[in-house]
N, C-alpha and C positions, 0 to 999 in steps of 0.2 A: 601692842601690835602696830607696826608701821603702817599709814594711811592709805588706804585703795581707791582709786575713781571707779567708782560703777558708770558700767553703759549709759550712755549720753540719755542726757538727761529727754334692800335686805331687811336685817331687823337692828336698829340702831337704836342709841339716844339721841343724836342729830349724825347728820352727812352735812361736812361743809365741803361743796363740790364746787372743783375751780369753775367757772362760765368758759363756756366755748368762744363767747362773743362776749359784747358789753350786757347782755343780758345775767342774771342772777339765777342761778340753776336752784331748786327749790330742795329744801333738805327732807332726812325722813324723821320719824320721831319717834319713840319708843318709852313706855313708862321702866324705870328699872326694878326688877324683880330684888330688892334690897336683902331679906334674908340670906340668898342661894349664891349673891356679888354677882349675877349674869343680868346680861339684857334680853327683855322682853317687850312688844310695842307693836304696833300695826305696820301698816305700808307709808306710802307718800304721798305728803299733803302741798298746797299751795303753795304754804306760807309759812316762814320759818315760825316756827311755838316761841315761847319767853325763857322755855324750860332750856338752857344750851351749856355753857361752860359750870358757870358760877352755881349752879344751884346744886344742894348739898352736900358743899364741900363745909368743911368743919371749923367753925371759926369764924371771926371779922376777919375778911383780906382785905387790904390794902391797893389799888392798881397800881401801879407804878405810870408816871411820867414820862413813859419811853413808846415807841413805835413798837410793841407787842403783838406778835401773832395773838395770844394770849388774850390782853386786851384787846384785838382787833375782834376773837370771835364772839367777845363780850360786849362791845362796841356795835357789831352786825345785830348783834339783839336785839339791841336798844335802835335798832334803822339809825347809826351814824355812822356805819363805816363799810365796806365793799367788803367782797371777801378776800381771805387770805389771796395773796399770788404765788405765781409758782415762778422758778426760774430751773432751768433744765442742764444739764450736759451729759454727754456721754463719753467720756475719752478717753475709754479702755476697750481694748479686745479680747478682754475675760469680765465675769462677774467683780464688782466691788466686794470685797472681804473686810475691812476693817474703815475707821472713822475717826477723824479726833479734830475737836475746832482748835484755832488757837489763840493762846491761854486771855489774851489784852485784845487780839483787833478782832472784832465781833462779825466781820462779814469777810474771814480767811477760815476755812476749812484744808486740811489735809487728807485724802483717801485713797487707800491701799486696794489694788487688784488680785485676784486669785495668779496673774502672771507676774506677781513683781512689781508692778508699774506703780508709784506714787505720784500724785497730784500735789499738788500745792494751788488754792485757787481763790482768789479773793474775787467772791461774785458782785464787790462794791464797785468795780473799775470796768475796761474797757479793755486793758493787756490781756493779753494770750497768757493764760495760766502755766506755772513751771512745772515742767513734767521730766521725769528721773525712767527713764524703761529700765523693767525689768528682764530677771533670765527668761520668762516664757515658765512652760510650764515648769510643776515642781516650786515655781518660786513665792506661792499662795504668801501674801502680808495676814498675817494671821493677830497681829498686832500694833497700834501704832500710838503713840505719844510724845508731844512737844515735848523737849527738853526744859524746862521749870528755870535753868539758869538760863537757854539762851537760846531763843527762842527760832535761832536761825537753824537750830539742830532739832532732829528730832529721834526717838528709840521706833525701833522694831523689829518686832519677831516674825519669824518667815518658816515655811516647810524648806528652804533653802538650806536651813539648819544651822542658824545662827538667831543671837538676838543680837543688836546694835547698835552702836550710834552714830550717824550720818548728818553730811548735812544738804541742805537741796541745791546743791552746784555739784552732787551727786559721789561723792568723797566720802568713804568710809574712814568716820576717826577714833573707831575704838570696838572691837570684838568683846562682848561679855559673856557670851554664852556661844559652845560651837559641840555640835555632836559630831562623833569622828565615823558614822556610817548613815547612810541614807536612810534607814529605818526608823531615825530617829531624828523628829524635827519639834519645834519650839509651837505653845499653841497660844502663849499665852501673856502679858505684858501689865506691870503696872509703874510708876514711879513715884515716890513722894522728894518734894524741893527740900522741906522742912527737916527730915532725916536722915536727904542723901541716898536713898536706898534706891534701888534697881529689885524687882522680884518678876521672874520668869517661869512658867511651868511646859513640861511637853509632854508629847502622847505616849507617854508608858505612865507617868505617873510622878514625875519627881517636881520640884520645887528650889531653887536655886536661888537663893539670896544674897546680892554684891553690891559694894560701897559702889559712888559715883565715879571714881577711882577706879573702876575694875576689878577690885581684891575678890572675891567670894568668901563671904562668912559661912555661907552652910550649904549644900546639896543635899538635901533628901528625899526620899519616897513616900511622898507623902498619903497617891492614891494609889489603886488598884490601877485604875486606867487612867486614860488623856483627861489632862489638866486641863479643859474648856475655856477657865477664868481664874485670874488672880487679881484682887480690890484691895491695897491697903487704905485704912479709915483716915477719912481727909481732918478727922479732928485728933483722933489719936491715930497716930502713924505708927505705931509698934502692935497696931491689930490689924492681923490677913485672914481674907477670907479667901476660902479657892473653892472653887468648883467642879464636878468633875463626870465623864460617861458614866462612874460607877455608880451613881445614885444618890451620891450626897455633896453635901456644900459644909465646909470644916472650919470653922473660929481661932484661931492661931491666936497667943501673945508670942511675940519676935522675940520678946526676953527671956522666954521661958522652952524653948524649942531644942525638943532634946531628938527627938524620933518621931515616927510617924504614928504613936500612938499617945505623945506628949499637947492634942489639941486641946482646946477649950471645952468647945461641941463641936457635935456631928450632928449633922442636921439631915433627918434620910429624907429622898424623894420617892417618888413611885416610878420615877422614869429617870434617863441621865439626862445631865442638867448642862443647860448652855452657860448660862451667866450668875452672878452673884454679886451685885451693886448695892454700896452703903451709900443714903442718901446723904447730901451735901452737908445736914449737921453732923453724920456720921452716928443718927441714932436708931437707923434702919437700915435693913437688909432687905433686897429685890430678888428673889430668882426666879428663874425663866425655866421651866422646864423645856424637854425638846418633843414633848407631846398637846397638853392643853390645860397645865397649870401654871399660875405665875401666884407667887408667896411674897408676903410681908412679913419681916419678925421684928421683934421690935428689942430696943438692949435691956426692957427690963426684965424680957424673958427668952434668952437667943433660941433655947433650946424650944420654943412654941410657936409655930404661928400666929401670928396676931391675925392673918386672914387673906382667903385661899379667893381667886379671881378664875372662875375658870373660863377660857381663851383659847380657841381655834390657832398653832400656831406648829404644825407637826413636823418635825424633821424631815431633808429630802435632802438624797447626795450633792445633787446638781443645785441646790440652794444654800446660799450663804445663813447658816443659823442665824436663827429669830433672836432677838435680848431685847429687852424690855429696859427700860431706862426713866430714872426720876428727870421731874423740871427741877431746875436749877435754884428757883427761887419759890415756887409753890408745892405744896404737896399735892403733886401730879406723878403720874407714870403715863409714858407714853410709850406702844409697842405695834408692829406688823401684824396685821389678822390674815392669816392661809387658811381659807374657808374648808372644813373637813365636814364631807357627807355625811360622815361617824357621829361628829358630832349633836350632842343633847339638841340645842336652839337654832343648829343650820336650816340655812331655807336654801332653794332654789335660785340659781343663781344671784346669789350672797355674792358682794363686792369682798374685793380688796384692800380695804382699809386702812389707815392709820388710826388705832384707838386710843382717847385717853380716858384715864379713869382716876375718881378722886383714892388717894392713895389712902384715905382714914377709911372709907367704905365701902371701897372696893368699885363704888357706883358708875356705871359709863359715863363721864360727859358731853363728849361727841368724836365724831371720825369724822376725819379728812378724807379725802377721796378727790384723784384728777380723774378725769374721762382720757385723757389723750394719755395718761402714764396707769394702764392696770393692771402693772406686775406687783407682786410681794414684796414690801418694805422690809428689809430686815433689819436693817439695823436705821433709827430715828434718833437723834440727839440734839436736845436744842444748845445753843451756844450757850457760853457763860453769862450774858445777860438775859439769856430766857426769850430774848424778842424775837427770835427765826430759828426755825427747825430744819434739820437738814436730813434727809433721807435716801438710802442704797435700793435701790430696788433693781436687781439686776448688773447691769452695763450702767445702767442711769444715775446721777447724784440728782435730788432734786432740794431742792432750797424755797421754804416756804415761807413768806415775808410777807408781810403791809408795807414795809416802805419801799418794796421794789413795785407793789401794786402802784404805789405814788408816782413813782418816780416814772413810770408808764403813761402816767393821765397826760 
């Protein structure tokens, strides 16, 4: 397809809460109910406890040698480091729908708007970040990922009804997926560099698989309903996970894919499911329900949970769905809390959270939480080096770093 220019371009394990002022806002603390994987705990105290990141995670870890949110909140433990900082923007006129850092430069984030609109924004500088508008409504980025060969391009899938590849001087350079009526738009985006593949799903159910090339190996119907999520496994690239409204999350080998009855496993949920993320060695599975479960399974048993987290995190039209997402280099999960009344362990005005939890035991080890930003995070992802997290919350992107705390003093 010849190139187009788009339109010009509570009860917690800790609370680490940004400071209003140069003051240190005092965390809360919570023992974890370890059996049940939820948190339970008292109110708030003075003085940060010892109990915060690191404790009962599984294993000798390592810190790494870098300017780590991570290490930083392990660092405030030990009284050697301030807390995290925030860094702020808001520069859409719809909610943030989608996220993807990119792949080499650790402080350039990409994020998609429910209108179209993509960002490009590296919060290390001082330039006015590049911004792509989109069509307005209808044009929901329901997907987005750096192109793996070049990094000035990037895919994404849109209720627009296409998925694609663009690049941020706002030039479409190639259609790979297009529905031919409005009823039908794309929900869903993965790519891997190492096998060339493109995999796309949309809201009736189907699955579309195309070379980097554009060719399409297969369309099929894979679910009942919308395709929420498609993950190929970043160590074996010929294993797709998808996810879907209808209640399950499905094990694909890509060699072996003959129909929609041709899966590995089916993996059922008790509610439809938002996401389905293999962690970075590719020996675990994440999913996110769209009520108050989030699952671990593991490869030597797909078809079993290895272990259920239950999590305040309920579906709502006018909210960008909640996903839950591994750290990059630790086994962590880090996800949005939307406090539900329903809820087993809710209290009384219960915060908005950032939670993470040790991903062996399910254990809280602490939430982030700004006072000046207390909407619902949906979607959280730390970058490829692990050292800053970035979060949608709303209109909002916010960017949680130690070295922008530095860079402040």
């Amino acid at each position: 397809m010849a190139p187009k220019k788009r339109p010009e371009t509570q009860k917690t394990s800790e609370i680490v809460l940004r400071p209003r002022n140069k003051r240190s806002r005092s965390p809360l603390e919570l023992e974890p109910e370890a059996k049940k994987l939820c948190a339970k705990g008292s109110g708030p105290s003075r003085r940060c406890d010892s109990d915060c990141l690191w404790v009962g995670l599984a294993g000798p870890q390592i810190l790494p040698p870098c300017r780590s949110i991570v290490r930083t909140l392990h660092q405030h433990k030990l009284g050697r480091a301030s807390w995290p900082s925030v860094q702020q923007a808001a520069p859409f006129d719809r909610r943030a729908t989608s996220l993807a850092w990119h792949p080499t430069h650790p402080s350039t984030v990409a994020v998609g708007s429910k209108g179209g609109d993509i960002m490009l924004w590296n919060f290390g500088i001082k330039d006015k970040p590049t911004f792509i508008k989109g069509i307005g409504a209808g044009g929901s980025i329901t997907g987005l990922k750096f192109n793996p060969l070049n990094t000035n391009q990037f895919y994404a899938s849109s209720m627009e009804g296409t998925t694609r590849l663009q690049d941020f001087k706002g030039n479409i350079l190639r259609v790979f997926a297009s529905s031919d009526t409005i009823n039908i738009w794309f929900c869903s985006l993965d790519v891997s560099a190492s096998s060339r593949m493109v995999v796309t799903g949309d809201n009736v159910g189907n699955v579309i698989l195309l070379n980097m090339d554009g060719k399409e190996l297969w369309n099929l119907r894979m679910h009942k309903k919308k395709v929420t999520h498609v993950a190929l496994n970043p160590c074996c690239d010929w294993f797709l996970a998808t996810a879907s409204v209808d209640q399950t999350v499905k094990i694909w080998d890509l060699r072996q894919v003959r129909g929609k009855a041709s899966f590995l496993y089916s993996l059922p949920h008790r509610h439809p499911v938002n996401a389905a993320c293999f962690s970075p060695d590719g020996a675990r599975l994440l999913t996110t329900d769209q009520k108050s479960e989030i699952r671990v399974y593991s490869a030597s048993q797909w078809d079993c949970p290895l272990g259920l987290i239950p999590h305040p995190h309920r579906h709502f039209q006018h909210l960008t769905p909640i996903k839950a997402a591994w750290h990059p280099r630790y086994n962590l999960i880090v996800v949005g809390r939307y406090p539900d009344p329903n809820f087993k362990s809710c209290t009384p005005y219960e915060l908005r959270t950032i939670d993470v939890f040790d991903g062996n035991s399910g254990k809280m080890m602490c939430q982030l939480y700004d006072p000046e930003s207390s909407g619902i995070s949906s979607l959280n992802e730390f970058n490829p080096m692990g050292d800053t997290l970035a979060s949608a919350m709303g209109y909002h992107i916010l960017i949680w770093s130690q070295e922008e705390a530095r860079t402040r003093k």
